[in-house]
C-alpha positions in Angstrom: 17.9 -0.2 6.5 14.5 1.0 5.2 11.6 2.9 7.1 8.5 2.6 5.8 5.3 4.7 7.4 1.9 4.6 6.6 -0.4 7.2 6.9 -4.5 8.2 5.8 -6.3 5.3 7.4 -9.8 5.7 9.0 -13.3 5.1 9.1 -15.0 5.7 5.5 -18.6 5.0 4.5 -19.0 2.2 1.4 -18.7 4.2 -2.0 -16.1 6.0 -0.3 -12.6 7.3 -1.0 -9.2 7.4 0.9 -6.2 8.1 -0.3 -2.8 6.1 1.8 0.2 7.3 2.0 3.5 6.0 2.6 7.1 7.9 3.1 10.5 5.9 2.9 13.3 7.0 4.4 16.6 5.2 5.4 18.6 3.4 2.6 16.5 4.5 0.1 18.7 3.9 -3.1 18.8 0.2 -1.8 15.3 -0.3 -2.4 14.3 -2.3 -5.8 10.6 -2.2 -5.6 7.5 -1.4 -3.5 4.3 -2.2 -2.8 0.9 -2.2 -0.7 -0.5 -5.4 1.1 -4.1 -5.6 3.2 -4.5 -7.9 5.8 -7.9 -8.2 7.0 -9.5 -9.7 10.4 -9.1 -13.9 10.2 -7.4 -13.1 6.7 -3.9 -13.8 4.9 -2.1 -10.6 3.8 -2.0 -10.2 0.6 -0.9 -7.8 -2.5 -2.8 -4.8 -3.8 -1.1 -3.3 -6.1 2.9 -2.7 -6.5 5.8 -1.4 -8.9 8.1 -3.6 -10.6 11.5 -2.9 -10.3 11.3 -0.8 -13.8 8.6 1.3 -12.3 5.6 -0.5 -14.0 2.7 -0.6 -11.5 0.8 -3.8 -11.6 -2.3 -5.0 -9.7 -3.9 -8.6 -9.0 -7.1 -8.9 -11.3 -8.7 -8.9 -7.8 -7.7 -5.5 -7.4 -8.0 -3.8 -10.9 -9.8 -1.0 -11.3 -10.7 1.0 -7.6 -7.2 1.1 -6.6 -4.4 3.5 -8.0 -0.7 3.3 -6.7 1.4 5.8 -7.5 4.9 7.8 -6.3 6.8 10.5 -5.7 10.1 9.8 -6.3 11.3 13.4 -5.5 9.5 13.1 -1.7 10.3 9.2 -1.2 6.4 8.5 -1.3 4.3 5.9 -2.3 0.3 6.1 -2.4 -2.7 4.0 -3.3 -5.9 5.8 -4.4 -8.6 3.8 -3.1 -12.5 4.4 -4.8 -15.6 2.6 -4.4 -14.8 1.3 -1.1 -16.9 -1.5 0.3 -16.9 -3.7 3.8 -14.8 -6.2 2.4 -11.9 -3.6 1.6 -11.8 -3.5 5.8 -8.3 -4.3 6.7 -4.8 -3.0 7.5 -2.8 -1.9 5.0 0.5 -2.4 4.6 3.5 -0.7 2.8 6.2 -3.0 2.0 9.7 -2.5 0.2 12.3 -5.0 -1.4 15.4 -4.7 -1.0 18.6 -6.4 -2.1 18.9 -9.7 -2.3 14.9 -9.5 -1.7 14.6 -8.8 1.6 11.3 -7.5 2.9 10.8 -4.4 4.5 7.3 -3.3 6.4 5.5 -0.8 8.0 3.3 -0.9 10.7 0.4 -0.4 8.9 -2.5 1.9 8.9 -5.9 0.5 9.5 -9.2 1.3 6.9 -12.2 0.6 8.3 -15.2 0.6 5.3 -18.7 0.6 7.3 -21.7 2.6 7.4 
């Protein structure tokens, strides 16, 4: 089993920055790659940025160039950089793992509110 927790959500004004965090802990060594979703209000979740299973980190064109995910291997973290935030970056954001065979691990989320 794999834990996943989110942390640095919270109210930011647009142009902003936050920084999200997420610490695995559990079966780590099971875990192939990982990843941040968003789900905003009336919205399907979907991908922000990830890591392949080789460790390359790769974004939707959607996403490219105001969010940053990196790791810490050493302290089982994840994070995603986020710069230039606007309204429409509003959502809950989502840490998710794969695991063997694919299966899907989540957190509970942290929410990011973007308003002035």
């Amino acid at each position: 089993q794999v834990q996943l927790v989110e942390s640095g959500g919270g109210l930011v004004q647009p142009g902003g920055s936050l920084r999200l965090s997420c610490a695995a802990s559990g079966t780590i060594a099971s875990i192939n790659s990982m990843a941040w979703y968003r789900q905003a209000p009336g919205k399907q979740r979907e991908l922000v940025a990830g890591f392949t299973s080789g460790g390359v980190a790769n974004y939707p064109d959607s996403m490219k160039g105001r969010f940053t995910i990196s790791k810490d291997n050493a302290k089982n973290m994840v994070y995603l950089q986020m710069n230039v935030l606007k309204p429409e970056d509003t959502a809950v954001y989502y840490c998710h793992a794969k695991g063997p065979w694919g299966r899907p691990y989540w957190g509970k989320g942290t929410l990011v509110t973007v308003s002035s």
